[in-house]
C-alpha positions as CSV (number, residue, x, y, z in Angstrom):
1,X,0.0,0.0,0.0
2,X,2.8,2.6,0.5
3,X,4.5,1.8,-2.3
4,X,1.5,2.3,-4.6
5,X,1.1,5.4,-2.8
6,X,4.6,6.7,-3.3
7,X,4.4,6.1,-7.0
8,X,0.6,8.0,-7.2
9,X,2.5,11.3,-5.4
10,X,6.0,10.8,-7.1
11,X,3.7,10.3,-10.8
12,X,1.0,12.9,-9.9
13,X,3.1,16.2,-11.1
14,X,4.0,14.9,-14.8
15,X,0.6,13.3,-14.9
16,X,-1.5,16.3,-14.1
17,X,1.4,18.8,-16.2
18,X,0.9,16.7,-19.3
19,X,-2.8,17.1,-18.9
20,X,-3.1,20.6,-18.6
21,X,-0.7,20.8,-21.8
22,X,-2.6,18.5,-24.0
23,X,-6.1,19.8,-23.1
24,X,-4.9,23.2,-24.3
25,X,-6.1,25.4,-21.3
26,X,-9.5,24.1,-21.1
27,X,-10.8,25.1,-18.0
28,X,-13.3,22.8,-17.4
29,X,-11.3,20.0,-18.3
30,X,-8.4,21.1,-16.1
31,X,-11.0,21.6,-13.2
32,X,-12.0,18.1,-13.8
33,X,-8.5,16.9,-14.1
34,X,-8.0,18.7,-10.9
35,X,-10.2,17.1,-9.0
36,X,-9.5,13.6,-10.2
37,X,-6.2,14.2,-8.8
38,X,-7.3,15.4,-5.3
39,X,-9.9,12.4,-5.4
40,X,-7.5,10.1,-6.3
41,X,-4.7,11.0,-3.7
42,X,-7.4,11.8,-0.6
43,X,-9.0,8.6,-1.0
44,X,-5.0,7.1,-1.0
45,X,-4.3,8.7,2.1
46,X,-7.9,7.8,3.6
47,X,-7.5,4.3,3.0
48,X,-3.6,4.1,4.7
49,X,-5.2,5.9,7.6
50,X,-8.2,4.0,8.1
51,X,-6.2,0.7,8.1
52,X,-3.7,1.6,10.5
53,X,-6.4,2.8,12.6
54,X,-7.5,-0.3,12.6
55,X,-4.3,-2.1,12.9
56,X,-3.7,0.0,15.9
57,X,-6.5,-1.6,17.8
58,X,-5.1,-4.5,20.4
59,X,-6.8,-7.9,19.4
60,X,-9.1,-10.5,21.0
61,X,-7.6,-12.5,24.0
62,X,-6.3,-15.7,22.7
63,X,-8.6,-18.5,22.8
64,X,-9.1,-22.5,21.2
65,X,-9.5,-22.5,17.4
66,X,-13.6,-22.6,16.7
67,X,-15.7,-24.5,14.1
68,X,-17.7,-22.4,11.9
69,X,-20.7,-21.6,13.0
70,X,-20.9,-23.7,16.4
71,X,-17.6,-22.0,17.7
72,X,-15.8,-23.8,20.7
73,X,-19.4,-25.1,21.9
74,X,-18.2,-28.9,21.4
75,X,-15.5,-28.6,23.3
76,X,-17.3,-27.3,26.4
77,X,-17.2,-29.8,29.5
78,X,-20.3,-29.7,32.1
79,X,-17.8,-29.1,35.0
80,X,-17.2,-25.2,33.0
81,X,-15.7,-23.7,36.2
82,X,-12.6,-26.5,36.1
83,X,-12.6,-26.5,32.1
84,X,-12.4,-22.4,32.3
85,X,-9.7,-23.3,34.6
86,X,-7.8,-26.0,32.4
87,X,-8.3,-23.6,29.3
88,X,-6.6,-20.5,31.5
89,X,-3.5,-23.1,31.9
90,X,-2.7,-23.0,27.7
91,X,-4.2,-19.3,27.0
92,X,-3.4,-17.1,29.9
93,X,-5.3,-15.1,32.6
94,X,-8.3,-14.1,29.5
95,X,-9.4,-15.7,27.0
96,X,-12.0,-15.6,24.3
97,X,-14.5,-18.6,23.7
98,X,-17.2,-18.6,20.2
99,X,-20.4,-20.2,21.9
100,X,-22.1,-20.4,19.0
101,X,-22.9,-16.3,18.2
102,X,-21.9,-15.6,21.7
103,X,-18.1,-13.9,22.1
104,X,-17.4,-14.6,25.6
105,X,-14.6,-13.7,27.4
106,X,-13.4,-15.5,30.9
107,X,-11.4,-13.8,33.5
108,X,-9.1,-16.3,35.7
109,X,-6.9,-13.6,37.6
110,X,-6.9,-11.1,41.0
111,X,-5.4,-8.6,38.6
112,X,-7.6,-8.5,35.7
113,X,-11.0,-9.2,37.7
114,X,-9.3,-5.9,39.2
115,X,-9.8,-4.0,36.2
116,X,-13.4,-5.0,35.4
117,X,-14.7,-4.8,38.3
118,X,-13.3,-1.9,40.0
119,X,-11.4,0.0,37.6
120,X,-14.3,-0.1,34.9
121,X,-16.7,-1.1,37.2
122,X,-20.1,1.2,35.6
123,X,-18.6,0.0,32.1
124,X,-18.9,-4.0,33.2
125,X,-22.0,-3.4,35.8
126,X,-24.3,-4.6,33.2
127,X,-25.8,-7.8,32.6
128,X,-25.7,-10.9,30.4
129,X,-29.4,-11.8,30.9
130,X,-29.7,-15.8,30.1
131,X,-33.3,-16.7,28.5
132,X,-33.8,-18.4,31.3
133,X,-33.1,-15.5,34.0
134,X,-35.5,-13.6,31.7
135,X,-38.3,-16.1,32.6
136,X,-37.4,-16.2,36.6
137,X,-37.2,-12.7,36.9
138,X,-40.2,-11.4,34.9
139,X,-38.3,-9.8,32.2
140,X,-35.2,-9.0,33.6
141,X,-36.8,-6.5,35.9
142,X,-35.1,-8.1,39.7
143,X,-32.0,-7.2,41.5
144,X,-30.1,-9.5,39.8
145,X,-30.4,-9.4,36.0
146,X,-31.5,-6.0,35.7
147,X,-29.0,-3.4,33.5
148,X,-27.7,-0.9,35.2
149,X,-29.0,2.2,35.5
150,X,-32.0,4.3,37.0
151,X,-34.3,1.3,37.7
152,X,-31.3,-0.8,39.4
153,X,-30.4,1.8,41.3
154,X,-33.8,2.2,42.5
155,X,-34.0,-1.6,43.5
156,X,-30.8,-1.6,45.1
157,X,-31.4,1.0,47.4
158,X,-34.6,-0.7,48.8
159,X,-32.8,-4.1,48.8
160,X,-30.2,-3.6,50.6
161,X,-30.8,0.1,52.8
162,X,-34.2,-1.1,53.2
163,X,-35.5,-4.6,53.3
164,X,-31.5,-6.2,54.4
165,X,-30.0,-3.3,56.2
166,X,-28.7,-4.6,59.8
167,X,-31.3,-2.5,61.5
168,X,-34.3,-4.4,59.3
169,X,-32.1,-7.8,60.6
170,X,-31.9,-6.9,63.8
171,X,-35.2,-6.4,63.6
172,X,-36.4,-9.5,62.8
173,X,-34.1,-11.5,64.8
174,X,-37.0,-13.2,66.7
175,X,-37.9,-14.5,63.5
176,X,-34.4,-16.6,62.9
177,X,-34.1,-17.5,66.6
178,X,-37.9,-18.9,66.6
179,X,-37.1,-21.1,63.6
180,X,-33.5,-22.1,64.1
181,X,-34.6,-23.5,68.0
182,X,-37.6,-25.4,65.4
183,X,-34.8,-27.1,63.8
184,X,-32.5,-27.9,66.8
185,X,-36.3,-29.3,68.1
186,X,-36.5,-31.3,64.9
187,X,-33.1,-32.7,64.8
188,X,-33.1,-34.1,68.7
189,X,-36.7,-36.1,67.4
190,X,-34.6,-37.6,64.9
191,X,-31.9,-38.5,67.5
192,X,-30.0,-41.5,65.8
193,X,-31.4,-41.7,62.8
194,X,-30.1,-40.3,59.0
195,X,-30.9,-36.8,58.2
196,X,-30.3,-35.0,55.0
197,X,-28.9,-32.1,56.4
198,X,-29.1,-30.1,53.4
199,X,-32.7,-30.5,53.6
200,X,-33.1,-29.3,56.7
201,X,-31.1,-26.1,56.4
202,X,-32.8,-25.1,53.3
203,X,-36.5,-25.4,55.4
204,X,-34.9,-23.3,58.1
205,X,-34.2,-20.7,55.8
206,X,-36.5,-20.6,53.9
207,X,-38.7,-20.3,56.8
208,X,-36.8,-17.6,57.4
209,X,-37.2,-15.9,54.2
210,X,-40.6,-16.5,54.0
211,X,-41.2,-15.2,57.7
212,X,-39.7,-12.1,57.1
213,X,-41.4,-11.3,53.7
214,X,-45.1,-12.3,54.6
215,X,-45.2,-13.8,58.0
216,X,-45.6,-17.2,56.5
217,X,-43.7,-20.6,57.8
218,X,-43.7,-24.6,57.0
219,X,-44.9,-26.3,60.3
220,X,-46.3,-29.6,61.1
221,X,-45.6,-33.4,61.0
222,X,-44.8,-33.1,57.1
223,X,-42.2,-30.6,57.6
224,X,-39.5,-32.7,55.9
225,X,-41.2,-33.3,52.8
226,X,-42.1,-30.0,52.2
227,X,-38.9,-28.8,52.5
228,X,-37.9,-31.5,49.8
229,X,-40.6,-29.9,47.5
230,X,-40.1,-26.7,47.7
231,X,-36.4,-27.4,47.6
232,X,-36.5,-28.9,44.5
233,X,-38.7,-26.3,42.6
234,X,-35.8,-23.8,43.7
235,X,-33.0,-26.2,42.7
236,X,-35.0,-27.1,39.1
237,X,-35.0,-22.8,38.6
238,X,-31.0,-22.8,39.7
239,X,-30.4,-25.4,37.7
240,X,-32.0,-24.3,34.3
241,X,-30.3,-21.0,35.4
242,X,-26.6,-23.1,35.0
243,X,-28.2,-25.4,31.7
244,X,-26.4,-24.3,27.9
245,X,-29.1,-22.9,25.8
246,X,-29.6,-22.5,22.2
247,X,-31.2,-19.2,22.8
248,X,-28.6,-17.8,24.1
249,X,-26.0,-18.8,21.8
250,X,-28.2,-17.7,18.8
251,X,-30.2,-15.3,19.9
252,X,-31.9,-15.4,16.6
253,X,-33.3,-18.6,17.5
254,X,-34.8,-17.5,21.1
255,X,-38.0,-17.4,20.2
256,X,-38.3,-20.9,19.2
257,X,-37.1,-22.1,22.7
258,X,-36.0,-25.1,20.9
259,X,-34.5,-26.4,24.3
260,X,-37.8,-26.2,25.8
261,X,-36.1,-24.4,28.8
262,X,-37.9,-21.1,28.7
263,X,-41.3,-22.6,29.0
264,X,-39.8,-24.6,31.7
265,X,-39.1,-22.2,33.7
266,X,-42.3,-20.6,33.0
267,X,-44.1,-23.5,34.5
268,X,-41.7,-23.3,38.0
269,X,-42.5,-19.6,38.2
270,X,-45.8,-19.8,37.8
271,X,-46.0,-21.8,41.1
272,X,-44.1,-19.7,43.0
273,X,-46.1,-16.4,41.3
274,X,-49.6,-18.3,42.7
275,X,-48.0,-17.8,46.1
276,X,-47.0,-14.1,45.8
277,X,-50.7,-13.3,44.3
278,X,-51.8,-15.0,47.2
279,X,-49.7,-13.3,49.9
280,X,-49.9,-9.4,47.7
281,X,-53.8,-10.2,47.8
282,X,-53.7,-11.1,51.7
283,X,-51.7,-7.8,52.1
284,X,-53.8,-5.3,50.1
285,X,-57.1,-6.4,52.6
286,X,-54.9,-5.0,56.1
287,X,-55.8,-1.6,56.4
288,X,-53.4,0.2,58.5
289,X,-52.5,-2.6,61.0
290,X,-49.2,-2.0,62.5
291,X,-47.9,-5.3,62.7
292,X,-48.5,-9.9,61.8
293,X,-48.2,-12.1,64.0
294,X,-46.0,-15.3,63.0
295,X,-48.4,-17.6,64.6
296,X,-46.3,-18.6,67.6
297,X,-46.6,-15.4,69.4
298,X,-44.0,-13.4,67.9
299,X,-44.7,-9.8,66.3
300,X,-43.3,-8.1,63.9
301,X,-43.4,-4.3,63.2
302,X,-44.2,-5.2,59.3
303,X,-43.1,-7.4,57.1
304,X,-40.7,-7.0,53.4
305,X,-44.3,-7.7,51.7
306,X,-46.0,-4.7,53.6
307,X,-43.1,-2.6,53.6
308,X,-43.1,-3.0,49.7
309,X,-46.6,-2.2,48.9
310,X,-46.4,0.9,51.0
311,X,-43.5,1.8,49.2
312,X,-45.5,0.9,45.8
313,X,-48.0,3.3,46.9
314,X,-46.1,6.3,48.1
315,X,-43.8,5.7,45.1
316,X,-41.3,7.5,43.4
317,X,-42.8,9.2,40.2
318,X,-39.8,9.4,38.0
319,X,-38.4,5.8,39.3
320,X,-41.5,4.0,40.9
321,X,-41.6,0.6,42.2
322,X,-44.3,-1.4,39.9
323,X,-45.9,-4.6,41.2
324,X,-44.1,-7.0,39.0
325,X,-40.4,-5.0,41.0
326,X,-42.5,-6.4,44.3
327,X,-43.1,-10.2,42.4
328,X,-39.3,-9.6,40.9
329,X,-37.5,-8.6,44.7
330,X,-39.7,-11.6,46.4
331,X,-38.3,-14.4,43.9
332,X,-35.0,-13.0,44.7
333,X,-35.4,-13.6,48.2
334,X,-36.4,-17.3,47.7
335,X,-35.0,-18.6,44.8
336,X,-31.8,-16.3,46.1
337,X,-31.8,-16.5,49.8
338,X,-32.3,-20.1,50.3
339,X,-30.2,-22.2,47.9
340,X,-27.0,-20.1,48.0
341,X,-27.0,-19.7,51.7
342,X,-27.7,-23.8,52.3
343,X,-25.9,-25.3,49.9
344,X,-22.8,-23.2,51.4
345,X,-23.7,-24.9,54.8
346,X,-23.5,-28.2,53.1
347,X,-20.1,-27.6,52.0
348,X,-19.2,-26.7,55.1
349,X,-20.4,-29.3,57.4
350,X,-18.6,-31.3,54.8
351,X,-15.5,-30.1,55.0
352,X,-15.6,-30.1,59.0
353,X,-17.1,-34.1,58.4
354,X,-13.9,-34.8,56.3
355,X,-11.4,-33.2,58.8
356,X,-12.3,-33.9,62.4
357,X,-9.7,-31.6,64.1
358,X,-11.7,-28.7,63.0
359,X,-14.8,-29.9,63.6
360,X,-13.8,-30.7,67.6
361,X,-11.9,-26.9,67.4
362,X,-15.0,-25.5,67.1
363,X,-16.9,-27.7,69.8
364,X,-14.5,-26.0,71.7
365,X,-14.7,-22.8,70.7
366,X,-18.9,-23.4,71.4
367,X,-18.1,-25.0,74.6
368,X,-15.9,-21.9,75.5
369,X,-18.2,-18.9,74.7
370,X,-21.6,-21.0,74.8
371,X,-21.3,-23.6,77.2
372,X,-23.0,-26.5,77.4
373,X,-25.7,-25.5,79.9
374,X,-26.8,-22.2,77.5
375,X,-28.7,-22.3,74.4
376,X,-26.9,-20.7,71.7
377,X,-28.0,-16.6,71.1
378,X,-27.0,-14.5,68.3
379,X,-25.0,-12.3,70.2
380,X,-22.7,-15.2,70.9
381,X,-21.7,-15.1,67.2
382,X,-19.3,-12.0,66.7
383,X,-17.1,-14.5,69.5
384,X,-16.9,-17.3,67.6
385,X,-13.6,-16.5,65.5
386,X,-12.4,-19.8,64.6
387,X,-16.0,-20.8,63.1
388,X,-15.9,-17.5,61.0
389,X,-12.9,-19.0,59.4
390,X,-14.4,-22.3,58.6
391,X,-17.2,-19.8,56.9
392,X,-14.6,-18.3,54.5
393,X,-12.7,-21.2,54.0
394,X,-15.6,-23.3,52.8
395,X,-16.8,-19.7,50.4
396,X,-13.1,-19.8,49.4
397,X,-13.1,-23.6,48.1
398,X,-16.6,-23.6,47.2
399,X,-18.0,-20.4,45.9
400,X,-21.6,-20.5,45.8
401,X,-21.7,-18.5,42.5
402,X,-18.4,-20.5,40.8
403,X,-18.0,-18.3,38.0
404,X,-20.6,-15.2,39.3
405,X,-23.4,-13.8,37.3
406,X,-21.9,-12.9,34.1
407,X,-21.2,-9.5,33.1
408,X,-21.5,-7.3,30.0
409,X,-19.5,-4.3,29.0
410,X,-21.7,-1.3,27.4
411,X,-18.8,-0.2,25.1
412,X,-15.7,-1.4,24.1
413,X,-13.1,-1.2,26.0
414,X,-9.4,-2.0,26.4
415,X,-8.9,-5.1,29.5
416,X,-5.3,-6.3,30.3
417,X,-4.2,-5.0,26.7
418,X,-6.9,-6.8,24.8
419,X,-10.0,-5.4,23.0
420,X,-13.4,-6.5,25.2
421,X,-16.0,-5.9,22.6
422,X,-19.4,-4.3,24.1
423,X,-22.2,-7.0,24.8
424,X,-19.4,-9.8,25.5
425,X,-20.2,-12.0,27.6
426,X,-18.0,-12.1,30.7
427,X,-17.2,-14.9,33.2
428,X,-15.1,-14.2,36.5
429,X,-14.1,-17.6,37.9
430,X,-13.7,-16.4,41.2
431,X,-14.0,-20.4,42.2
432,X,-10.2,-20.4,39.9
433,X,-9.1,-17.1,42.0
434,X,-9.5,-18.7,45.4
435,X,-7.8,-21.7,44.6
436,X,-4.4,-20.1,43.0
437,X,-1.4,-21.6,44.2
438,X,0.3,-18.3,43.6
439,X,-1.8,-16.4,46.5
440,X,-2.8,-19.4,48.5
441,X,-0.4,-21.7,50.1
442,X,-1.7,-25.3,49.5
443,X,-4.9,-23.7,48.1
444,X,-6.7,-27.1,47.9
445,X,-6.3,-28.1,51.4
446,X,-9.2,-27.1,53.6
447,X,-7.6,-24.8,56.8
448,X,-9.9,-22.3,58.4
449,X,-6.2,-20.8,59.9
450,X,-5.5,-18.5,57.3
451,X,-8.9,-16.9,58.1
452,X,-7.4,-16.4,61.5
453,X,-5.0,-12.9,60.5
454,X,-8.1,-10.5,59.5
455,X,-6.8,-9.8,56.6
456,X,-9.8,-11.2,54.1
457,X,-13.4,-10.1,54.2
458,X,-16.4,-9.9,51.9
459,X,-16.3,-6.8,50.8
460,X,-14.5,-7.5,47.0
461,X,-11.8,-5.0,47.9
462,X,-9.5,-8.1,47.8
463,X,-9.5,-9.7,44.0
464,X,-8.0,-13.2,45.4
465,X,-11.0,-13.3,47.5
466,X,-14.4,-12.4,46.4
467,X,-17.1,-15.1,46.9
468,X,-20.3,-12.7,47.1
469,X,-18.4,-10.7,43.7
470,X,-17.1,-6.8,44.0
471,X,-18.2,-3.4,42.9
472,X,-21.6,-1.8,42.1
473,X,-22.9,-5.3,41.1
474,X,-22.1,-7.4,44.6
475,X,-24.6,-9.6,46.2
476,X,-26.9,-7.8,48.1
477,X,-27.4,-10.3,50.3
478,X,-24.2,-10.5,52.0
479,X,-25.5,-9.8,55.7
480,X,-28.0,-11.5,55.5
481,X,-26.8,-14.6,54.4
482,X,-23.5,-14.3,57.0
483,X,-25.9,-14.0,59.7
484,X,-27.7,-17.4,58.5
485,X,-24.9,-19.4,57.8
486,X,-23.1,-18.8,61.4
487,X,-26.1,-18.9,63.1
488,X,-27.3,-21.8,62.0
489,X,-23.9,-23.3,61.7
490,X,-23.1,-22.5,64.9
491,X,-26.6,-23.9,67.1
492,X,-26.4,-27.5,65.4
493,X,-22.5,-27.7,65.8
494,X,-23.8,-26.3,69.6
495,X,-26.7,-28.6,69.7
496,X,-25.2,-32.1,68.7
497,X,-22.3,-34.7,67.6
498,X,-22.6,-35.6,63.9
499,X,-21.1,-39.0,62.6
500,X,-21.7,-40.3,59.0
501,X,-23.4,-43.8,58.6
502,X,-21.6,-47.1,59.1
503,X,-19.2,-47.4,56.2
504,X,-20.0,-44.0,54.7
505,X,-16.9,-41.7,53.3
506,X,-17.6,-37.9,52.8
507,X,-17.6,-36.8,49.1
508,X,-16.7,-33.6,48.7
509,X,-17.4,-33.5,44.6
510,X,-19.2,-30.3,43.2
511,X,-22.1,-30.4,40.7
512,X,-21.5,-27.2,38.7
513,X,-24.3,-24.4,38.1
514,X,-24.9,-20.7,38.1
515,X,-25.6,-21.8,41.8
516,X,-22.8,-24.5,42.7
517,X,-23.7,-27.7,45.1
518,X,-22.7,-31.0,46.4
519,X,-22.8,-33.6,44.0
520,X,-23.9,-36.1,46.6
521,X,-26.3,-34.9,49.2
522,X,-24.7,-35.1,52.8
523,X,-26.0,-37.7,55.2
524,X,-25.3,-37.9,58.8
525,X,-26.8,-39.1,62.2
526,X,-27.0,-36.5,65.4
527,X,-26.7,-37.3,68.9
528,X,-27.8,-34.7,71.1
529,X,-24.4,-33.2,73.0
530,X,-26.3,-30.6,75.6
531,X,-26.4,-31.6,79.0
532,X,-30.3,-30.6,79.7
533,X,-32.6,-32.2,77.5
534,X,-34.8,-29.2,78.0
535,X,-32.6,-27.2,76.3
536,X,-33.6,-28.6,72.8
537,X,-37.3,-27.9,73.5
């Protein structure tokens, strides 16, 4: 190209001189010849310019070779959090997958998770909205999946200033301790015998959840099979959450639904939307009563359900909170606030199952601050050091969210000296990040210890350890769900000895998904360890 050049300008002079000469002084003709010869040269120059523009751009991240049309989706292994990881390995810290239509980028370093998520943190706080999360969250229009902006902001602040701010915890702490001492209560009737703990954890919070947001909790003799419906409604929405879809790989194709997964979700969110109508239709009838009763005696000022229909009616006119934002928070809550927090538990118990010297470290932590002869109280919690580190520990290993919900930049951008197109898809394995044997020293042992020095929180300011994510676009759930998990952990570690049946190993094997669990549910047998049996009443 700049040799062609070169010889247009080194030729142009004789060229337009022998022109002029042979057209005799025309001037039409020479205006004409004129202009060809600006024409020809700008459009030269142009076309130089342009491409080293272009040139000048930085590339992709490196990636696997594609097949047309289907990209690298062939390739992809079910486990994608330790595939991401395998890929990282050959192609660096980022790297650029084809999934079909869908460029997607995944991030497997502190420093460039750094960059997106701080550093360009309003240019990545947008979503990459699965069809499925479409169908759960009535459009798009929840905490979670919703693009950044005026409406988010709006939900955020009620999410997390009003509805999970420690003073609305505090306030319902009645509500946790009356169903937490319910499933201590439970547990000692089934003294001996094999409980699915998982199962159990998820009732008690979603009894929680459900308390708080319309006064509303799971009681009676069929308590345990309730728990395993409405568990697996929740688990069926996580997992179809996690499941490789067509649509979103062509998006073209979206509305055909040719996986059937959109109409499956439909069909699970309809059952849970029967139970909102109900409970919104329950609310609208109260006219100005201060307060529900939970049934047992306990009263609360007002529920998350009450709270959000008076804030639906006072509303803000250029932002207001619509009814389907009420139905949108309220499946965030359950769907949420119940498998993420339990299935962390289950790790964790599992962990402590597998490695007995923590587990009887903190029995003796209990035994120190509780005692024995006390029943177990929320303010014993901020005491309980060594069982805060087994909570990190287990989020560090076993990230609830492996790979996060997946961002989406709103303009190109430059990340770690590569070009991130704008609507990427972008996947942070965090669950690759907390297991780096650069950071972490023996990274896939489980040791609560190097909790122990302080240094690591949730807060996301740390990029080796992020579990609940970082920036504008972290859970907003995080106190919440710390003040489940340790105090829940904490009263049936309190409560009772756990042993796994005769012959039984743990198995510590992860089922991947936009919500991560144990592969193998976790069985074990309690003996009550309290010295008053009147304690566990």
């Amino acid at each position: 190209m700049l040799k062609r050049l070169a010889a247009v300008f080194s030729d142009a002079p004789s060229w337009w001189w022998e022109n002029i000469n042979n057209n005799n002084n025309d001037p039409t003709r020479l205006l004409i010849t004129s202009s060809l010869l600006v024409f020809t040269l700008s459009w030269f120059t142009w076309t130089l310019f342009i491409k080293k523009s272009k040139n000048t751009n930085p590339p992709l991240p490196p990636g696997p070779r594609g097949l047309p049309f289907v990209g690298n989706l062939l390739s992809l292994d079910p486990e994608l959090h330790i595939y991401f990881t395998t890929l990282a390995r050959t192609y660096g810290p980022i790297l650029t997958l084809w999934l079909g239509k869908k460029l997607t980028i995944v991030v497997t370093s502190p420093t460039i998770a750094r960059e997106i998520l701080k550093d360009h943190d309003v240019v990545f706080a947008n979503r990459d909205v699965p069809a499925a999360g479409l169908q759960s969250t009535y459009g798009g229009q929840d905490l979670a999946f919703s693009q950044y902006g005026a409406e988010w902001r709006m939900l955020r602040k009620v999410a997390v200033h009003e509805m999970l701010s420690n003073a609305s915890l505090d306030s319902v702490y009645s509500l946790r301790l009356l169903e937490i001492r319910r499933t201590i209560g439970y547990l000692h009737s089934q003294a001996g015998k094999q409980v699915k703990i998982g199962e159990q954890m998820f009732l008690t919070i979603l009894n929680v959840v459900t308390n708080m947001m319309w006064g509303g909790a799971i009681t009676g003799g069929d308590r345990a099979s309730v728990a395993a419906e409405f568990r697996r409604v929740v688990a069926e929405m996580t997992l179809l959450l996690g499941t490789p879809n067509v649509s979103d790989f062509y998006p073209g194709l979206a509305r055909f639904d040719l996986q059937g997964i959109a109409k499956k979700m439909k069909v699970l969110v309809k059952r849970l939307d029967v139970i909102f109508d109900g409970m919104i239709e329950e609310r609208l009838k109260i006219n100005g009563e201060g307060g529900t009763s939970t049934g047992d005696g306990v009263k609360q000022s007002k529920d998350f359900l009450q709270f959000l229909l008076q804030l639906k009616e006072e509303g803000d006119a250029k932002t207001p909170l619509t009814m389907i934002h009420v139905k949108a928070l309220l499946m965030d809550m359950v769907v949420g606030g119940t498998d993420t927090t339990n299935n962390a538990l289950e790790f964790a118990m599992a962990e402590m199952m597998n490695k007995p010297e923590v587990m009887q470290r903190v029995k003796q932590e209990l035994d120190t601050i509780v005692g024995k002869n006390n029943k177990l109280e929320e303010s014993h919690i901020p005491k309980l050091h060594y069982l805060y580190a087994v909570m990190k520990e287990a989020l560090r290993l076993h990230p609830i969210l492996p790979l996060l919900v997946p961002h989406s930049p709103r303009e190109t951008c430059i990340i770690g000296g590569y070009t991130i197109p704008k609507g990427a898809r972008i996947f942070i394995n965090v669950w690759a990040i907390q297991r780096d044997p650069s950071v972490w020293e023996n990274p896939l042992e489980f040791d609560p210890e190097r909790f122990l020095n302080g240094k690591w929180d949730f807060s996301g300011k740390e990029f080796a350890y992020f579990p609940f994510g970082s920036g504008r676009r972290n859970c907003a759930g995080i106190a919440m769900a710390e003040r489940m998990f340790m105090f829940l952990l904490a009263s049936i570690l309190h409560a009772f000895d756990w042993k796994l049946p005769e012959g039984e190993k743990v198995d510590l094997s992860e089922k991947f998904g936009i919500v991560m669990k144990k592969k193998i549910p976790l069985v074990v047998i309690p003996t009550p360890r309290l010295s008053d049996p009147s304690l566990y009443q």
